[in-house]
C-alpha positions as CSV (number, residue, x, y, z in Angstrom):
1,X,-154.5,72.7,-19.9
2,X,-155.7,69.5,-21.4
3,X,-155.2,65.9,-20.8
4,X,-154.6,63.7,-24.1
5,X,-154.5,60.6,-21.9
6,X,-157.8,61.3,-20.0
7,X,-159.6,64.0,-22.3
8,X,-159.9,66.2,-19.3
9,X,-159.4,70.1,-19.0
10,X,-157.6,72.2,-16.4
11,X,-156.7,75.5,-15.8
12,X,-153.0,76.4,-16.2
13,X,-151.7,76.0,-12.5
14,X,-152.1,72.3,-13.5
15,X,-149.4,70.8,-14.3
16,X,-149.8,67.1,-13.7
17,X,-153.3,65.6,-14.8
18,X,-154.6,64.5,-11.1
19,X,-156.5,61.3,-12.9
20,X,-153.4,60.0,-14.8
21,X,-150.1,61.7,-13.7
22,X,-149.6,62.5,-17.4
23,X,-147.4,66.0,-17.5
24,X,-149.5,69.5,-19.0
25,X,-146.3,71.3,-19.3
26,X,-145.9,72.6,-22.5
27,X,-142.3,70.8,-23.4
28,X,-144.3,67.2,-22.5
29,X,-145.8,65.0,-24.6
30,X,-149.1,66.2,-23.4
31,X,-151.1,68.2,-25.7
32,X,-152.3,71.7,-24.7
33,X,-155.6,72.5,-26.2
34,X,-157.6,76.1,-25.8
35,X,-161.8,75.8,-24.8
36,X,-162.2,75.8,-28.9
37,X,-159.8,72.5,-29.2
38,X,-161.6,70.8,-26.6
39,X,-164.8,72.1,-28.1
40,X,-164.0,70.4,-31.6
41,X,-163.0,67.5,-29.8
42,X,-165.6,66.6,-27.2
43,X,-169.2,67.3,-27.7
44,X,-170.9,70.8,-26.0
45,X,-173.0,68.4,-23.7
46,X,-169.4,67.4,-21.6
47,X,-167.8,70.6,-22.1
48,X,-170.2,72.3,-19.6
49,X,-169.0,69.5,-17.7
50,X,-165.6,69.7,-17.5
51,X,-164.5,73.2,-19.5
52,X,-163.2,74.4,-15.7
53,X,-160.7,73.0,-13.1
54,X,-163.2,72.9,-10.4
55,X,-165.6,70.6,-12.4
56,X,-163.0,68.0,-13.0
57,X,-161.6,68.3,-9.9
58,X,-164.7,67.7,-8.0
59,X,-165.7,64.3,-10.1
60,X,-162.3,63.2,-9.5
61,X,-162.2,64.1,-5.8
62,X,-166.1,62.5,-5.2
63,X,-165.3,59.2,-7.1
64,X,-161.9,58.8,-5.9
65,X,-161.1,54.9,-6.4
66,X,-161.1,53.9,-10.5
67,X,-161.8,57.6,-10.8
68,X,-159.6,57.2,-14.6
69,X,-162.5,54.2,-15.7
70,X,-165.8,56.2,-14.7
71,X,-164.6,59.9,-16.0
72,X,-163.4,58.0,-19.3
73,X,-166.9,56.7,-19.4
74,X,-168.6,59.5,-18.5
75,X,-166.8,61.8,-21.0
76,X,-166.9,59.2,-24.0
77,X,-170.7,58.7,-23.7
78,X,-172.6,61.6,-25.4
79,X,-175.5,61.7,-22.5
80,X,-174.4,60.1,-19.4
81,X,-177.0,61.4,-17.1
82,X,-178.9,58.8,-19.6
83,X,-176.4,56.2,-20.4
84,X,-172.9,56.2,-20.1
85,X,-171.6,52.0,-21.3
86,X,-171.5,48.7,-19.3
87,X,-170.2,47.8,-15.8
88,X,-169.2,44.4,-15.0
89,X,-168.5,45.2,-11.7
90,X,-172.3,46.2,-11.1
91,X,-173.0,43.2,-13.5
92,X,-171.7,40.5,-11.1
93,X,-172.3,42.1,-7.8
94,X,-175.8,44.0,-7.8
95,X,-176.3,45.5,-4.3
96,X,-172.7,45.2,-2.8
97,X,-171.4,47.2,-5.9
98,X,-174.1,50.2,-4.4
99,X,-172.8,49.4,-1.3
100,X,-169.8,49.8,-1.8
101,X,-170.2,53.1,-3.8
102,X,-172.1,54.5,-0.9
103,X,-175.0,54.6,-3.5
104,X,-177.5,54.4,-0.4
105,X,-180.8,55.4,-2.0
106,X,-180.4,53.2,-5.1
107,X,-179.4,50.4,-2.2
108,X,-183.1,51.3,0.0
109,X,-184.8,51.2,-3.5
110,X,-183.6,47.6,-4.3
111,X,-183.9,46.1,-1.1
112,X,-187.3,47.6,-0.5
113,X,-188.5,46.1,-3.6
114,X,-187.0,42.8,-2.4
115,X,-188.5,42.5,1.1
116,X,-191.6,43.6,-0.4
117,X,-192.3,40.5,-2.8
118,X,-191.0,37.8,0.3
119,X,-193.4,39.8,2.6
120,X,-196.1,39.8,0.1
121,X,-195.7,35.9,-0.6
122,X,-195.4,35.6,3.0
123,X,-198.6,37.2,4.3
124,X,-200.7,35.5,1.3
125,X,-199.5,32.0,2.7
126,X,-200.4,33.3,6.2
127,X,-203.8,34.3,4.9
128,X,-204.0,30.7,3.2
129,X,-203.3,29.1,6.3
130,X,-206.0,31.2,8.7
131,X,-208.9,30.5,6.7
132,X,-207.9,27.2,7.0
133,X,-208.6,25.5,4.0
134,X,-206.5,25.9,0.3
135,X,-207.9,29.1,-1.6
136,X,-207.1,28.4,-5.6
137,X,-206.9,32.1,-5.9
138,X,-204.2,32.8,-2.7
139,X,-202.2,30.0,-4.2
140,X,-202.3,32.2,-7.7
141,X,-201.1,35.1,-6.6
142,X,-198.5,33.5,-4.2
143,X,-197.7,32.0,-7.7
144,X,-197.6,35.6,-9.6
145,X,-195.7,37.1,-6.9
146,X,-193.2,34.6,-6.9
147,X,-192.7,34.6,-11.2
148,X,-192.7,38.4,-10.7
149,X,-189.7,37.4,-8.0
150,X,-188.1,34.8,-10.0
151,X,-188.4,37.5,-13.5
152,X,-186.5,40.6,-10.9
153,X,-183.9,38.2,-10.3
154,X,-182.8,36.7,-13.5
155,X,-182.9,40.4,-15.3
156,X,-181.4,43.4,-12.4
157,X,-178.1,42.2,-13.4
158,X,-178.5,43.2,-16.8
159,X,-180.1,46.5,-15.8
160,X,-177.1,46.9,-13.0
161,X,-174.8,46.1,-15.8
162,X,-176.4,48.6,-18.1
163,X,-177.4,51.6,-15.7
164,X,-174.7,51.7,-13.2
165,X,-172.6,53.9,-14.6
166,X,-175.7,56.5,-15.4
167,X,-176.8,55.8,-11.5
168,X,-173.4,56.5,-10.3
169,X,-172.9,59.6,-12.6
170,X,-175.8,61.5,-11.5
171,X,-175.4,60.5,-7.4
172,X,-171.9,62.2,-7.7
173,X,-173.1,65.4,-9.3
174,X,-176.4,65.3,-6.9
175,X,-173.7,65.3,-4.0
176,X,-171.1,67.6,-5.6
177,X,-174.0,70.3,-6.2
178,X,-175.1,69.9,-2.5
179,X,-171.7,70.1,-1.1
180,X,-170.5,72.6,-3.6
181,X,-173.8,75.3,-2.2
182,X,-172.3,74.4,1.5
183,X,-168.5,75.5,0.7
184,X,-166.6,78.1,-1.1
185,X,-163.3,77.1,-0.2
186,X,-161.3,74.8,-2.5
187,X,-159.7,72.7,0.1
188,X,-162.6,72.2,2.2
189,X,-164.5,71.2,-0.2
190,X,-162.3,68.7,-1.8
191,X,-162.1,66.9,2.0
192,X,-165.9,67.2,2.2
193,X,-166.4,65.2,-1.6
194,X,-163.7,62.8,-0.3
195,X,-165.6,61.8,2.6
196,X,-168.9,61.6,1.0
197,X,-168.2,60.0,-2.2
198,X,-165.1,57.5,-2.6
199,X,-165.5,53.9,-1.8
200,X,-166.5,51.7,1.5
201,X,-165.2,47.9,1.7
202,X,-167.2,47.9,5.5
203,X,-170.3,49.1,3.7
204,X,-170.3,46.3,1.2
205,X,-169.1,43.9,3.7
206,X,-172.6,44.7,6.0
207,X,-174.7,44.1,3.2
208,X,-173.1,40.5,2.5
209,X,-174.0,40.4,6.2
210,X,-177.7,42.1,5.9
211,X,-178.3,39.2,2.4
212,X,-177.1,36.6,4.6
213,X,-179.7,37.3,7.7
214,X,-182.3,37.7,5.5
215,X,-182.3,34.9,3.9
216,X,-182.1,33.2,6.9
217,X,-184.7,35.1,8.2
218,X,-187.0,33.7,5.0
219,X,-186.0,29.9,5.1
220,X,-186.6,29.4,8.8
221,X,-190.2,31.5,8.0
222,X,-190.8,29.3,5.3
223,X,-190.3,26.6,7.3
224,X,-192.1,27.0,9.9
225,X,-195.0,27.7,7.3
226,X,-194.5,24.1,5.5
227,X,-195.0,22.8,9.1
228,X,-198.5,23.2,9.6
């Protein structure tokens, strides 16, 4: 069976599209396409992809929430382990977007790199201050540090906006093939790719609380640092 709506394929149990509700009975409006009319229509890349029920079914199960916008993406884009369009979403919102995709390795990756450049600044103005005199040198790479800082800032959005849909595309099949070696049955793994994947309001909610403490953390080191 195949979707018309949502360009998607399942086998011919199916007879609502799970993404849409679009009917796949034969007297709908829905058109029923073979492998070869999905093949003409999509390229061979995605029909790997999504040429059995199980495929589709497991995206759909893993992403869950706006699961209709990131499988059209995904299946429009000819590549989308590489690129698969723009997300405003991850534009505007950065790390609580990751958080709240339960995107927790792409989350450690940015905030590492983060805490990194403040502690680097940090420990060079420490330095500054033990040897007790200004060091034109210290005060250049506190300076470099800072530009690199200010240059991270001003452009992740743009690469958040850019890659997101790529990052989120190959977390869900890293977690669908790990799940999927763990379970041969249908239902249990459908539960198990609920859980994992979906969406998590608390998750994005701690890291508005984790930004906040940090960057309290920072001014009251900083701070303290201007006082000597």
């Amino acid at each position: 069976m195949y979707c018309s709506k949502c360009s998607l394929t399942f086998n011919e149990e199916t007879r609502y599209c799970p993404t849409c509700g679009k009917s796949l009975n034969k007297s709908s409006e829905a058109t029923i396409a073979t492998r070869s009319d999905v093949a003409t229509y999509s390229s061979s890349s995605l029909n790997k992809q999504y040429e059995s029920l199980s495929d589709g079914e497991m995206l759909q199960s893993f992403v869950d929430s706006n699961r209709h916008y990131y499988l059209k993406k995904w299946h429009s884009a000819a590549s989308p382990q590489k690129r698969a369009g723009w997300n405003w979403a991850a534009f505007f919102f950065g790390p609580l977007w990751l958080a709240y995709r339960k995107m927790n390795r792409q989350l450690a990756i940015y905030y590492a790199v983060v805490i990194a450049g403040f502690i680097s600044v940090s420990l060079l103005r420490l330095i500054n201050l033990a040897i007790s005199t200004d060091s034109s040198a210290i005060w250049l790479m506190v300076g470099l540090i800072a530009v690199v800082l200010a240059a991270i800032t001003f452009i992740m959005p743009f690469i958040f906006g850019m890659d997101a849909n790529k990052w989120y595309y190959n977390h869900s099949q890293r977690h669908i093939r790990r799940l999927q070696s763990k379970s041969t049955d249908h239902h249990q793994l459908s539960l198990a790719l609920t859980r994992t994947g979906g969406t998590s309001f608390l998750a994005a909610f701690f890291i508005c609380i984790l930004s906040t403490v940090l960057l309290i953390v920072w001014f009251v080191f900083d701070t303290a640092i201007n006082g000597y």
